[in-house]
Backbone of each chain as ProteinMPNN parsed JSONL, in Angstrom:
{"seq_chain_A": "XXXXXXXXXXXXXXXXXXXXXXXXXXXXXXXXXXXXXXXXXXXXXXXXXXXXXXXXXXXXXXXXXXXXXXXXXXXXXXXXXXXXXXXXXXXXXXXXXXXXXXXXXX", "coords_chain_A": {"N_chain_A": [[-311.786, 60.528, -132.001], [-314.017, 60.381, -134.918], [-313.786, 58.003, -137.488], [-312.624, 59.362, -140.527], [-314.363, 60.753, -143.13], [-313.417, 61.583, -145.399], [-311.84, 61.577, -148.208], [-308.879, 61.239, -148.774], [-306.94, 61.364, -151.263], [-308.74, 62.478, -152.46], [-308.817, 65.28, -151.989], [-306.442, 67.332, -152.906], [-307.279, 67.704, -155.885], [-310.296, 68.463, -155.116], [-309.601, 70.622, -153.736], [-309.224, 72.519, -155.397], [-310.697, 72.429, -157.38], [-312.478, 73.773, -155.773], [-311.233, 76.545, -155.46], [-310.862, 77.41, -158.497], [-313.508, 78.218, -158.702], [-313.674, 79.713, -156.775], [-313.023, 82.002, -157.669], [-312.932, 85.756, -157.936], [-315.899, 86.583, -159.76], [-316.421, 84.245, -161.319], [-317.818, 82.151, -161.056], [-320.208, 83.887, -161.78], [-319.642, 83.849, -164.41], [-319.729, 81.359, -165.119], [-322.544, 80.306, -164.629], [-323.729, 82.129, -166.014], [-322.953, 81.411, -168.993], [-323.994, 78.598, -168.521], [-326.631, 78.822, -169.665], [-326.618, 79.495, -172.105], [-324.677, 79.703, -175.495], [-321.683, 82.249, -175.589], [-321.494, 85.582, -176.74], [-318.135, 87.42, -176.336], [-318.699, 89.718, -175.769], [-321.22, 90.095, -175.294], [-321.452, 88.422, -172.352], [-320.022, 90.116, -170.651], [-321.878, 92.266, -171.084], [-323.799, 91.603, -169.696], [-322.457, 91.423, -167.328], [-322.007, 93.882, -165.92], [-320.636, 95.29, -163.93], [-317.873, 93.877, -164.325], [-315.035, 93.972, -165.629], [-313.349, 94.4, -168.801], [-310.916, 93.316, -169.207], [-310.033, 92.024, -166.978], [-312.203, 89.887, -167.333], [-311.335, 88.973, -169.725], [-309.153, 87.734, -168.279], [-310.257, 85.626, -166.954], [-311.763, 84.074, -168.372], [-309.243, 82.937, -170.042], [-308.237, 81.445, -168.123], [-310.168, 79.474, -167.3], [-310.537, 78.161, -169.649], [-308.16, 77.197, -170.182], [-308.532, 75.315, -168.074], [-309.806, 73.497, -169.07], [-312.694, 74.05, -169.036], [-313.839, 75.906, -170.325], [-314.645, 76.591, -173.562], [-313.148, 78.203, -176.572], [-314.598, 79.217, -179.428], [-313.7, 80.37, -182.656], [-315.585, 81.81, -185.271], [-314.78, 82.148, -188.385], [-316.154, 84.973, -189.67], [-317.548, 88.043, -191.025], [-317.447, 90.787, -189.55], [-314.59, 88.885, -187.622], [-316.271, 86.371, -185.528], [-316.188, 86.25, -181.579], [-316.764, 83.286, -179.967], [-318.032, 81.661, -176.977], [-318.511, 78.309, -175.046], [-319.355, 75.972, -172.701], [-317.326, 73.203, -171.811], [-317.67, 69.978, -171.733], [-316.311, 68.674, -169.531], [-317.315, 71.666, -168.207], [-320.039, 71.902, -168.449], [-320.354, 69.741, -166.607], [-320.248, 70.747, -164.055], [-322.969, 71.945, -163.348], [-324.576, 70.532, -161.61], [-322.772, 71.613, -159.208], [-323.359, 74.418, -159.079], [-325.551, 74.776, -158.829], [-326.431, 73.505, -156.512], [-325.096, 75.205, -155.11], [-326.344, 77.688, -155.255], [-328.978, 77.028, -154.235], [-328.286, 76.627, -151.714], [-327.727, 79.032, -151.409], [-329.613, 80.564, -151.119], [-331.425, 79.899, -149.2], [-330.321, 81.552, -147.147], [-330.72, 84.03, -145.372]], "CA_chain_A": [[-312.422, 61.139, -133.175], [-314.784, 59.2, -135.355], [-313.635, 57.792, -138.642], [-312.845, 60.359, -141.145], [-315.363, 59.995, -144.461], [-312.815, 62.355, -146.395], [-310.203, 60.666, -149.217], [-307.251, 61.989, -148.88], [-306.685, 61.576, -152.641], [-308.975, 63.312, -153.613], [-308.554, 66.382, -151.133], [-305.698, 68.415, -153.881], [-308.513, 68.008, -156.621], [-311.309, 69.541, -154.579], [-309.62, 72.158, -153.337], [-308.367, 73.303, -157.045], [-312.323, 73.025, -157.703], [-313.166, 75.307, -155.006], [-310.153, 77.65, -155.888], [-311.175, 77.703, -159.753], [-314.876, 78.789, -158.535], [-313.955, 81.11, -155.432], [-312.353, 83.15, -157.908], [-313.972, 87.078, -158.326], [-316.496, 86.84, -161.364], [-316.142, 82.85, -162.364], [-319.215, 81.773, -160.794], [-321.3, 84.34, -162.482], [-319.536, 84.152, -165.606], [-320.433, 79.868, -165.251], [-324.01, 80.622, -164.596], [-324.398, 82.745, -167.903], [-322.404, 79.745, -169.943], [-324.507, 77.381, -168.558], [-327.63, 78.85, -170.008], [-326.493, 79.933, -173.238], [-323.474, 80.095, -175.885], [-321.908, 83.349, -175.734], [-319.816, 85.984, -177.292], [-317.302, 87.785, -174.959], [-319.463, 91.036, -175.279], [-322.545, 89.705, -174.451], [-320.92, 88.02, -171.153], [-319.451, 91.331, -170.329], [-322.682, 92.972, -171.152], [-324.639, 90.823, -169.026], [-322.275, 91.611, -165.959], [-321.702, 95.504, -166.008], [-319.375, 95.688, -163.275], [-316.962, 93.553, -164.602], [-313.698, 94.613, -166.711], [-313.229, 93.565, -170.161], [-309.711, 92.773, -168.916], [-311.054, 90.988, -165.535], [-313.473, 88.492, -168.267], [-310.171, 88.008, -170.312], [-308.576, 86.922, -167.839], [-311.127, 84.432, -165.926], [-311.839, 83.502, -169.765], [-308.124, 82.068, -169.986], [-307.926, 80.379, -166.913], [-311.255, 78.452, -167.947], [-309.871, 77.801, -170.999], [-306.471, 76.581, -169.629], [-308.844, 74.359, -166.739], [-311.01, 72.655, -169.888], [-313.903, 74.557, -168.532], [-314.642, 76.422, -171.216], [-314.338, 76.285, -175.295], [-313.146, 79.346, -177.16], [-314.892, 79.428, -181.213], [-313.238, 81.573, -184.07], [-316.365, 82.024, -185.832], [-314.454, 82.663, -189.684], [-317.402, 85.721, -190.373], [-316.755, 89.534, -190.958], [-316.247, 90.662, -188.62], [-314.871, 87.755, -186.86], [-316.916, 86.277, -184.429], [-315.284, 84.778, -180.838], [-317.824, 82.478, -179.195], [-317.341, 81.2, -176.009], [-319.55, 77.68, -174.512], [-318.396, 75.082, -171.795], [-316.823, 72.087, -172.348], [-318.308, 68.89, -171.224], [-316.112, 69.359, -167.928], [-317.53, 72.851, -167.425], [-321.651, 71.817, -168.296], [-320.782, 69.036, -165.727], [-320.27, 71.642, -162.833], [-323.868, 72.295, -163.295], [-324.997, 70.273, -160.081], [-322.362, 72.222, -158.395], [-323.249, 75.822, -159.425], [-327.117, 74.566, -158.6], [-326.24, 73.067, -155.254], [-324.752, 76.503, -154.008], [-327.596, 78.661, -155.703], [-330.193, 76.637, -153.912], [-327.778, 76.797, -150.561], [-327.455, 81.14, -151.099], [-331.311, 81.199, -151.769], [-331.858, 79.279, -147.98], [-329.855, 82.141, -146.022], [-331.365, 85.626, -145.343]], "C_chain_A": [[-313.008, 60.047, -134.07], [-313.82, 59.412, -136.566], [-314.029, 58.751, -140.207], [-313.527, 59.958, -142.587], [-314.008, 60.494, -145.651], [-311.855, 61.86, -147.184], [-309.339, 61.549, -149.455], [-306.938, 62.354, -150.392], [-306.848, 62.497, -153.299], [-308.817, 64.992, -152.959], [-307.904, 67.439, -152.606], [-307.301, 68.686, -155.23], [-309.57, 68.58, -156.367], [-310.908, 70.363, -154.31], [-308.986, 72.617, -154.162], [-309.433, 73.827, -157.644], [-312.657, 74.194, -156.868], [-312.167, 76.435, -155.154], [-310.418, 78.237, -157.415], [-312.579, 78.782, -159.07], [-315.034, 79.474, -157.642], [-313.278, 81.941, -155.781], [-313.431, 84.268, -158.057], [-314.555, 86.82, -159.972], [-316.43, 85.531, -162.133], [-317.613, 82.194, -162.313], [-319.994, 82.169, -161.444], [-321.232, 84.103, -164.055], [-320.089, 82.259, -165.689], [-321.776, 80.112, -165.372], [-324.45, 81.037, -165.502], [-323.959, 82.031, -169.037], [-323.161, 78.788, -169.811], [-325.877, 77.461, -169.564], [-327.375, 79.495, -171.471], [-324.885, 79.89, -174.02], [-323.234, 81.647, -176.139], [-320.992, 84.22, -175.945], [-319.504, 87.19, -175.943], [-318.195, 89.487, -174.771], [-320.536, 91.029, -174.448], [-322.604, 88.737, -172.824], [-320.715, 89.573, -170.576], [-320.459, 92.64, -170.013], [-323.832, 92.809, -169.782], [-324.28, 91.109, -167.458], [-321.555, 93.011, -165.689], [-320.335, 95.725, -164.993], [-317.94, 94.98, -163.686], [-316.218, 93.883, -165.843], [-313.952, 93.627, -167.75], [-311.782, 92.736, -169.656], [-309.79, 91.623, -167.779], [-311.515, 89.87, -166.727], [-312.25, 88.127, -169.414], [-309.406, 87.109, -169.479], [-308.861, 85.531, -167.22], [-311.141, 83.61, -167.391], [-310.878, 82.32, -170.298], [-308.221, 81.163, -169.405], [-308.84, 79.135, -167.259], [-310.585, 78.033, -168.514], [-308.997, 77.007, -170.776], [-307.451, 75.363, -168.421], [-309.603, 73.317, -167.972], [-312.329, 72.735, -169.705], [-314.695, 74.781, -169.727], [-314.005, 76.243, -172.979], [-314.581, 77.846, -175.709], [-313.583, 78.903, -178.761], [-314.223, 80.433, -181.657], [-314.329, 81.454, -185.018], [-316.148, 82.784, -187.519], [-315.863, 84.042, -190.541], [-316.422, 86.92, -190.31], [-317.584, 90.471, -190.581], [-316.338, 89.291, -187.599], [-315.375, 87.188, -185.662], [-316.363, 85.279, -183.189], [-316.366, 84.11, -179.996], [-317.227, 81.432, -177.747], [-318.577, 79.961, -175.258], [-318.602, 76.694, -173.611], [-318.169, 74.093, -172.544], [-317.742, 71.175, -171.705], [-318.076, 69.08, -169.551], [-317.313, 70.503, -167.241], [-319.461, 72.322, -167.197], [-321.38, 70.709, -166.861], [-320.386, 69.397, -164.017], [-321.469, 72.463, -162.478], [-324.449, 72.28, -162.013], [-324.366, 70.766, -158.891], [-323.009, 73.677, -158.187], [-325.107, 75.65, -158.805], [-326.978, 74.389, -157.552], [-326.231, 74.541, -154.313], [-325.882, 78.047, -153.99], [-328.332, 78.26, -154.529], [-329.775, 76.885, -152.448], [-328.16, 78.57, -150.147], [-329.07, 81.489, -150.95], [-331.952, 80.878, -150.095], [-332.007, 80.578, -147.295], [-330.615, 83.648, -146.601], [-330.812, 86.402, -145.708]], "O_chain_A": [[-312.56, 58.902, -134.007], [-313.198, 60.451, -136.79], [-315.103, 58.855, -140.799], [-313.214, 58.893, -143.118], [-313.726, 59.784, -146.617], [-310.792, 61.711, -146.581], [-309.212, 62.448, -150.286], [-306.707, 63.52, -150.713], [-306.2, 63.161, -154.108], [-308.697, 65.868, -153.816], [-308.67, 68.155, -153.251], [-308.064, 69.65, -155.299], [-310.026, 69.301, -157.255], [-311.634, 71.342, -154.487], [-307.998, 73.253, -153.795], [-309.548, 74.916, -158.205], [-313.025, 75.31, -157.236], [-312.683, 77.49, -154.786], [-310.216, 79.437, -157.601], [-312.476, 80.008, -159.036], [-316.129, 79.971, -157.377], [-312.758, 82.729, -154.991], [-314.61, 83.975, -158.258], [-313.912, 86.849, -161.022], [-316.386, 85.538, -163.363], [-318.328, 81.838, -163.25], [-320.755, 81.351, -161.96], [-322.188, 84.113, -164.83], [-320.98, 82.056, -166.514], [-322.154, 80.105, -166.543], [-325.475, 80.579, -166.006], [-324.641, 82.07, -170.061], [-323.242, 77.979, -170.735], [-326.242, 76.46, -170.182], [-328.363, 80.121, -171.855], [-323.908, 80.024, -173.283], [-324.086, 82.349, -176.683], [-319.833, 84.034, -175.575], [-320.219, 87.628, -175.041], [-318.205, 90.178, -173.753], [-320.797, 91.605, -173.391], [-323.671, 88.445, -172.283], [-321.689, 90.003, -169.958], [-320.266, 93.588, -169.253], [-324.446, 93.666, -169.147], [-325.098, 91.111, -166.537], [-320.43, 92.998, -165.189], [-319.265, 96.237, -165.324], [-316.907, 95.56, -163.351], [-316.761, 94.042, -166.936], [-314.495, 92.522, -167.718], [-311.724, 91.515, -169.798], [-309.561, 90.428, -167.967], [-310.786, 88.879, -166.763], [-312.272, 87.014, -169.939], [-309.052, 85.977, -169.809], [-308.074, 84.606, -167.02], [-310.527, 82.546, -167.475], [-311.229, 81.24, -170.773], [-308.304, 80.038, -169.898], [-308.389, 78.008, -167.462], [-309.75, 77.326, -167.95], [-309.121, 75.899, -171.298], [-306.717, 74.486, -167.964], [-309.956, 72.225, -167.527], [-313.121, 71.854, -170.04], [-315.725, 74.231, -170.117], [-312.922, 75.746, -173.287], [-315.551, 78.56, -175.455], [-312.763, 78.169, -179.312], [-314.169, 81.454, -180.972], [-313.899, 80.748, -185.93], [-316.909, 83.648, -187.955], [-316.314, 83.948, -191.683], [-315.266, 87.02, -189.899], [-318.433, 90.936, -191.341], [-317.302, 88.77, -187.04], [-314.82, 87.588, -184.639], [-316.114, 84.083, -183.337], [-316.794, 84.898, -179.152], [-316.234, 80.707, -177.677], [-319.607, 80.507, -174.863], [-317.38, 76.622, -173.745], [-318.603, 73.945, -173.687], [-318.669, 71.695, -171.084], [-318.866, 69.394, -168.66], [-317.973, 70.352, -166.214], [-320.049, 72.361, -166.117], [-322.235, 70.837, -165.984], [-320.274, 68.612, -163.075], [-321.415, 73.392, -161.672], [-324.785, 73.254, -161.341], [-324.867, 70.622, -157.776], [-323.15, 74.045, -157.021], [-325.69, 76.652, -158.391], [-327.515, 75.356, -157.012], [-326.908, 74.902, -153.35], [-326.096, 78.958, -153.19], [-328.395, 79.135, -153.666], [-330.676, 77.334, -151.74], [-328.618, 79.114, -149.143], [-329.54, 82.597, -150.695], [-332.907, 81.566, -149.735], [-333.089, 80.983, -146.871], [-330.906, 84.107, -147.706], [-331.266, 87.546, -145.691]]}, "seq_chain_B": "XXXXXXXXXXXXXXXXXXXXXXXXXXXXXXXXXXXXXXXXXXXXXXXXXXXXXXXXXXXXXXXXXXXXXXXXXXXXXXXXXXXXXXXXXXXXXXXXXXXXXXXXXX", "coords_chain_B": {"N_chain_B": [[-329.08, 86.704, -177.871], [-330.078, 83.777, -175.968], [-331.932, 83.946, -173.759], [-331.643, 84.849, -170.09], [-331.228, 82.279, -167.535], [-329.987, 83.344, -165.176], [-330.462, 84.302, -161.751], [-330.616, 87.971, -161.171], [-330.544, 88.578, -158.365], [-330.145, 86.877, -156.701], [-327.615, 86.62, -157.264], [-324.562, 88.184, -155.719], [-324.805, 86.351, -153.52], [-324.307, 84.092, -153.949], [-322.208, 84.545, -155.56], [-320.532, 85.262, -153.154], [-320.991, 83.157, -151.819], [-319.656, 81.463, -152.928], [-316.839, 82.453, -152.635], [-316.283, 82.589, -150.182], [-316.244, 79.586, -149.853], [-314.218, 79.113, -151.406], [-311.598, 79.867, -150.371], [-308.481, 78.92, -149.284], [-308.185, 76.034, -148.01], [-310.529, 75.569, -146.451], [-312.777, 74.242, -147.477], [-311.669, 71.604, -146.708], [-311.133, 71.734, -144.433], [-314.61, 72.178, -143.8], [-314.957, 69.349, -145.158], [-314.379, 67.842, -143.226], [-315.641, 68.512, -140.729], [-317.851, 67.713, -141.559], [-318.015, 65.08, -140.904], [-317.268, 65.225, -138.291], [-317.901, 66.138, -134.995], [-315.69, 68.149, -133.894], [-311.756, 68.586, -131.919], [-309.978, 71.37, -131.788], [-307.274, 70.6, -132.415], [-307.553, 67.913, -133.17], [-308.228, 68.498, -135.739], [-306.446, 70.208, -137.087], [-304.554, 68.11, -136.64], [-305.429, 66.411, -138.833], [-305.147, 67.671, -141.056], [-302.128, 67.779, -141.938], [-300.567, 69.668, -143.067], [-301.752, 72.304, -143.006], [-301.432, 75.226, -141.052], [-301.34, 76.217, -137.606], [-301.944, 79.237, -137.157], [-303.041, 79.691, -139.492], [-305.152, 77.714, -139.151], [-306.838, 78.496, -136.964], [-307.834, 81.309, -138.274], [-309.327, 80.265, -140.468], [-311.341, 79.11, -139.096], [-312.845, 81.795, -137.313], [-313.354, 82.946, -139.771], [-315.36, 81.166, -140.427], [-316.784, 80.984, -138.352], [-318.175, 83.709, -137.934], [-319.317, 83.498, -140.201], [-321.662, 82.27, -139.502], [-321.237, 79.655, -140.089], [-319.88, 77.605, -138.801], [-320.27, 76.334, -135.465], [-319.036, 76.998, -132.274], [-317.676, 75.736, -129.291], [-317.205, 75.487, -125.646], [-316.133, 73.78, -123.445], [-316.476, 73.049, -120.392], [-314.344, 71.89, -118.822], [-311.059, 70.006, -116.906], [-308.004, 70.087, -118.309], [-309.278, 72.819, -119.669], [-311.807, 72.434, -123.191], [-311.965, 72.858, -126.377], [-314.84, 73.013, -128.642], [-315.176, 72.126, -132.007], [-318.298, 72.351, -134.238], [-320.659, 72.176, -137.472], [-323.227, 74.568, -137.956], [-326.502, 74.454, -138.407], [-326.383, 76.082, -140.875], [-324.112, 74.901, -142.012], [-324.254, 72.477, -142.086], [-326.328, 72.415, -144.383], [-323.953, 72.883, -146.541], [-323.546, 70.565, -147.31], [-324.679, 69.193, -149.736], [-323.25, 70.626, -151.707], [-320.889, 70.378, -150.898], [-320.409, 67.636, -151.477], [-321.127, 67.504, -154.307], [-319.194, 68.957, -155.842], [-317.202, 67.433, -154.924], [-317.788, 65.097, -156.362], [-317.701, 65.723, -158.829], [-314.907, 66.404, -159.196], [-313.907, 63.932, -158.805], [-314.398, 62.34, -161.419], [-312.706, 64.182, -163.283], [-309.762, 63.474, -164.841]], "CA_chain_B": [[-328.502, 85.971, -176.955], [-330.961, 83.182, -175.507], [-332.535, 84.487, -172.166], [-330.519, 84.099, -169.321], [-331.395, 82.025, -166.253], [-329.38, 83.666, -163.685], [-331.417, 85.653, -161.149], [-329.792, 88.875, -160.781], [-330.646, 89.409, -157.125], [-328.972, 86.043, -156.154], [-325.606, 86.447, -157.521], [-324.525, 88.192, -154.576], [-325.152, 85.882, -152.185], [-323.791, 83.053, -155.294], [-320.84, 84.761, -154.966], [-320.442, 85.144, -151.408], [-320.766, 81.263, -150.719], [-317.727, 80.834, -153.965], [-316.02, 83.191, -152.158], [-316.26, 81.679, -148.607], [-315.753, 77.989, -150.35], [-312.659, 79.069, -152.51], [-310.563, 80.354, -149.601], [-307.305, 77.76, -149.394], [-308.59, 75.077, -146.834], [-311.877, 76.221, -146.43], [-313.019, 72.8, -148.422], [-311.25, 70.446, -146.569], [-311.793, 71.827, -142.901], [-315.583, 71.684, -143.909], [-315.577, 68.271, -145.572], [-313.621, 67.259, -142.175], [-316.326, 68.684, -139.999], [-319.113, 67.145, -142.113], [-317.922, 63.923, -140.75], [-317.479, 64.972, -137.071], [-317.559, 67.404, -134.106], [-313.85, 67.855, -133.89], [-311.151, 69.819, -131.145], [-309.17, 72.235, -133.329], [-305.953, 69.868, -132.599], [-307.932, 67.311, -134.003], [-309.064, 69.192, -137.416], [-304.998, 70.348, -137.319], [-303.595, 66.935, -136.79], [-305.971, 65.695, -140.037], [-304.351, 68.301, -142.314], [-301.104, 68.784, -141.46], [-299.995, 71.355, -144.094], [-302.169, 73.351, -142.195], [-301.376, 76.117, -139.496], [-302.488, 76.446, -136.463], [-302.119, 80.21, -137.04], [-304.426, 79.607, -140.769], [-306.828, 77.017, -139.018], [-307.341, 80.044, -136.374], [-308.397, 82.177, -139.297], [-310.405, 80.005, -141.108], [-312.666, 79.251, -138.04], [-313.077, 82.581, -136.83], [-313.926, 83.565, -140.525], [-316.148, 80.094, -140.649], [-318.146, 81.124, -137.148], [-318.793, 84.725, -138.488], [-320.422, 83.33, -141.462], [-322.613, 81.103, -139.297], [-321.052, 78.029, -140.473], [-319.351, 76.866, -137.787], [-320.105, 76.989, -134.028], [-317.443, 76.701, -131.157], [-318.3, 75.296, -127.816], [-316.908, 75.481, -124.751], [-316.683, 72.589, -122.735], [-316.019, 72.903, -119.045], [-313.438, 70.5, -118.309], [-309.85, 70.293, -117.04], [-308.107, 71.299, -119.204], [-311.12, 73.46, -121.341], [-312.055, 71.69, -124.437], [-313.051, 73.839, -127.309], [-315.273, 71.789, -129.714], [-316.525, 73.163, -133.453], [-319.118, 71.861, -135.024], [-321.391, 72.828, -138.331], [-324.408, 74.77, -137.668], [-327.417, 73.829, -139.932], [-326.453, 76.594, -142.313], [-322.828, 74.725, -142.272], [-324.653, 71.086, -142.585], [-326.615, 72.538, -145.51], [-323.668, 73.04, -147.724], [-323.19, 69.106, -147.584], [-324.986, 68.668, -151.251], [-322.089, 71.693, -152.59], [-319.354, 69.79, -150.944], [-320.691, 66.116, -152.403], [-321.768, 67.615, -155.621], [-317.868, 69.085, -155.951], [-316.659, 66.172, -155.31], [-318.243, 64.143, -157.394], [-317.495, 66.953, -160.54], [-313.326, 66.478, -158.721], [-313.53, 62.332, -159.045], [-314.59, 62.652, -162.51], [-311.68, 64.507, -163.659], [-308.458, 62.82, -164.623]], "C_chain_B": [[-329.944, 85.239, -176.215], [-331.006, 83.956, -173.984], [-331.906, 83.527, -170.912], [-331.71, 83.529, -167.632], [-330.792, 82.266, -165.01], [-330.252, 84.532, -163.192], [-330.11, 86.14, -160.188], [-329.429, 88.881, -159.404], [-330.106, 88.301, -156.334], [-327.377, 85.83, -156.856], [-325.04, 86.875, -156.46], [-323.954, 87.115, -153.605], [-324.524, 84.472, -152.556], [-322.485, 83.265, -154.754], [-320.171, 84.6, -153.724], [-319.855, 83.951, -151.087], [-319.697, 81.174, -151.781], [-317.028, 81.595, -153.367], [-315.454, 82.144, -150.737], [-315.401, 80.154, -148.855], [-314.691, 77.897, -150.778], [-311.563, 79.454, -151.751], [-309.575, 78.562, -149.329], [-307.676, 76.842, -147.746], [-309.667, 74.986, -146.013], [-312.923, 74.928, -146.22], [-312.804, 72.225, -147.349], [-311.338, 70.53, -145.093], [-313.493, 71.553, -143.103], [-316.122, 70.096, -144.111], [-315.017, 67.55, -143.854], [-314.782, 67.102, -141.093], [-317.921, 68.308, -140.248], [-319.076, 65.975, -141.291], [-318.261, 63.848, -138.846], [-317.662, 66.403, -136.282], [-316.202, 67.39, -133.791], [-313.338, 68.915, -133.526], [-310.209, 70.173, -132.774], [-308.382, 71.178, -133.045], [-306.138, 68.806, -133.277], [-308.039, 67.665, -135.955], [-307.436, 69.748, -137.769], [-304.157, 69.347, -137.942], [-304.294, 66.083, -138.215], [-305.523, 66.269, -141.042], [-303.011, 68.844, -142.271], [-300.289, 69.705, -142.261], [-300.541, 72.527, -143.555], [-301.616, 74.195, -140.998], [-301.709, 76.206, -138.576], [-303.141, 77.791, -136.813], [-303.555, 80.225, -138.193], [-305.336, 78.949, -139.908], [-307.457, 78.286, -138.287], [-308.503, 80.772, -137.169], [-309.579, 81.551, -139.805], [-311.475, 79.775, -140.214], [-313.241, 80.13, -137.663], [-313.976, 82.863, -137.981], [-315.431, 82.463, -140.67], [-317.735, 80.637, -139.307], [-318.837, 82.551, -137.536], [-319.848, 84.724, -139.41], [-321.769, 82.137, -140.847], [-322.368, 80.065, -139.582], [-321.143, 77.177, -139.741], [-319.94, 77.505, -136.231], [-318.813, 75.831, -133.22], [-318.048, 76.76, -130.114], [-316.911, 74.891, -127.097], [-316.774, 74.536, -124.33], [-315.876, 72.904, -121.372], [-315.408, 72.001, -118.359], [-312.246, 70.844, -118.018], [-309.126, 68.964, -117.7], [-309.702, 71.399, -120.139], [-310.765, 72.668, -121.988], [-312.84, 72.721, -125.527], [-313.411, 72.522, -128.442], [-315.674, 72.663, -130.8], [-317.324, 72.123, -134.018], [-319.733, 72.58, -136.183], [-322.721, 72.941, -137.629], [-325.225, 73.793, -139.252], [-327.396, 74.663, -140.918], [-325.0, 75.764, -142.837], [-323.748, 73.48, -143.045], [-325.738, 71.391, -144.102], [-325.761, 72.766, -146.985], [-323.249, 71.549, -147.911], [-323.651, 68.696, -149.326], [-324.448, 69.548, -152.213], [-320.894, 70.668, -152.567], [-319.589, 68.202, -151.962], [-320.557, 66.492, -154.192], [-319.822, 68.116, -156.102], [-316.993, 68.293, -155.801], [-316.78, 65.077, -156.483], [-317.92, 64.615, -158.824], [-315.822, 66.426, -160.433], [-313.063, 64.884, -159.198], [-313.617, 62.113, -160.361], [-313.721, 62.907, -163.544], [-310.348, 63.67, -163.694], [-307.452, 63.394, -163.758]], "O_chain_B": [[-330.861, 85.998, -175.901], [-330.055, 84.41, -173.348], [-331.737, 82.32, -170.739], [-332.548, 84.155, -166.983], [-330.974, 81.612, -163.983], [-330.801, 85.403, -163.867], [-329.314, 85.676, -159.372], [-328.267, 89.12, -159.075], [-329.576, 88.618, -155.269], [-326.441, 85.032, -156.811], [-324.785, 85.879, -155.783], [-322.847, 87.107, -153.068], [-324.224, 83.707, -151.639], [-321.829, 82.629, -153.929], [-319.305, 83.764, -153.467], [-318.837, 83.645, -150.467], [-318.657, 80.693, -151.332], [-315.923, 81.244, -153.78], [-314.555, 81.328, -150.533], [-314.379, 79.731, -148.315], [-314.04, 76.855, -150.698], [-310.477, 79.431, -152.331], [-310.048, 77.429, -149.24], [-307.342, 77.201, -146.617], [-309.679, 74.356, -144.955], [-313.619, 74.657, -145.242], [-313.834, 72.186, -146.677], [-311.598, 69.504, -144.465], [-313.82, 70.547, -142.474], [-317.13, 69.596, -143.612], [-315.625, 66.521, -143.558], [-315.018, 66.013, -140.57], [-318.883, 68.495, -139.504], [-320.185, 65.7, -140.834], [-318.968, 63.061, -138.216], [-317.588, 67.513, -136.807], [-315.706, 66.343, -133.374], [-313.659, 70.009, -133.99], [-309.955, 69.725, -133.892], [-308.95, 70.281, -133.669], [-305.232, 68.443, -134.027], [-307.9, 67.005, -136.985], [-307.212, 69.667, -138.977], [-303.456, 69.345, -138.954], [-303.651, 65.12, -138.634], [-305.4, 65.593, -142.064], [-302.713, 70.019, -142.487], [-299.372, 70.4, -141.824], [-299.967, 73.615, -143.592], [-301.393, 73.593, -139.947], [-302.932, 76.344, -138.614], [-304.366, 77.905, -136.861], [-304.695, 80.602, -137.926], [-306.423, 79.516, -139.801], [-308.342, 78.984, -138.781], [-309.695, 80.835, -136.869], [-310.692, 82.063, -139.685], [-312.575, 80.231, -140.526], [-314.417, 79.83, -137.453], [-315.168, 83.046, -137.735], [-316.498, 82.982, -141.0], [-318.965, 80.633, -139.374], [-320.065, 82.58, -137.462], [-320.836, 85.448, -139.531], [-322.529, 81.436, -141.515], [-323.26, 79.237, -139.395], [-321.941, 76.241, -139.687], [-320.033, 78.689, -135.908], [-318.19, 74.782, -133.383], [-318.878, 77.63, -129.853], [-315.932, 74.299, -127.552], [-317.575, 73.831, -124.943], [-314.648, 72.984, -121.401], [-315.878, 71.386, -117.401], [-311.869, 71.879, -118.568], [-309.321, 67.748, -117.727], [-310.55, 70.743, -120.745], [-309.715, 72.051, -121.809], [-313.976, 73.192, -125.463], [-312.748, 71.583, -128.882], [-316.335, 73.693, -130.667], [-316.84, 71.01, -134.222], [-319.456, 73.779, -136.13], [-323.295, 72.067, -136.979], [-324.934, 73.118, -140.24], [-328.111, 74.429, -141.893], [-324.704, 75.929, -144.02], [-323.946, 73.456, -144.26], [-325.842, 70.435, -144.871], [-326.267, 72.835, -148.105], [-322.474, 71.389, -148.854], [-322.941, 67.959, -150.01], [-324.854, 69.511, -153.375], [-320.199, 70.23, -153.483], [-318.943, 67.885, -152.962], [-319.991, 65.82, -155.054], [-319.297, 67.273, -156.829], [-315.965, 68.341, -156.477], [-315.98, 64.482, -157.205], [-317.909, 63.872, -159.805], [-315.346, 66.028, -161.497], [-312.089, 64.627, -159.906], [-312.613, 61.478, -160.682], [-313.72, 62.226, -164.569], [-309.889, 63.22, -162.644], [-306.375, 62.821, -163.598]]}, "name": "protein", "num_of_chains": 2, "seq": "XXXXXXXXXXXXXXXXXXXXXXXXXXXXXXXXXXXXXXXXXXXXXXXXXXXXXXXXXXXXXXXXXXXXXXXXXXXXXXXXXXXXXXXXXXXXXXXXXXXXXXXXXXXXXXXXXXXXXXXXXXXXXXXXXXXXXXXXXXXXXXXXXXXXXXXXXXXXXXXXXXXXXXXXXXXXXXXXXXXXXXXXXXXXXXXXXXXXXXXXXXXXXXXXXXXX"}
């Protein structure tokens, strides 16, 4: 067998990335973060089939990965704003990579 | 809400490939087979947390999706070989680009 390119190291870390982003509804909800800041309605609005409860929960997990940034917007009524973190904008070239891959196949 | 750049009619297909990519070893049999044409006992003996019974799975589900092909080889004993088709060798700038987002990270 030829000489494997793959680093062992980093193996657990990629496949935590592809486990974060092969969850139901993370991908799309990245894709509408990337292009805008946005409150949890207008995410929700944007992807009809998905649960309010479903987009809390992916919401967390982000949140909990440093993906994404939750705002408390002190207005009345209070406003919750939701934009990526540095992490999450820099999963851009990923989320582009696989677009441009899905766009190849028939 | 600023105007969104996702096109509707590829999410789908967005999804699909995070789906496919996010399955538990999915990743790391691909980045494996980026490198070579490799017998399953080979692509086994490189991850050994792996199953035989899971690698099974993930190939079968890998050749369905066109990723992967499986060749025959007429020898004693047979030789089964897999390789990436060219829709497999096209997700090479997903897997790089995920890496490179994974090294990044503390």
């Amino acid at each position: 067998m030829e000489k494997t390119l793959v680093s062992p190291a980093l193996c657990p870390r990629v496949e935590h990335a592809f486990e974060i982003l092969g969850k139901k509804w993370t991908g799309l909800i990245l894709r509408h973060l990337l292009t805008s800041t946005c409150r949890f309605n207008e995410i929700q609005s944007a992807i009809p089939e998905l649960s309010g409860r479903m987009l809390t929960e992916r919401m967390k997990e982000l949140e909990e990965e440093g993906i994404v940034e939750r705002t408390v917007i002190p207005a009345r009524p209070i406003k919750i704003q939701y934009s990526l973190t540095q992490k999450g904008r820099d999963l851009e070239p990923v989320i582009r990579s696989i677009e441009e891959w899905a766009e190849k196949q028939d």
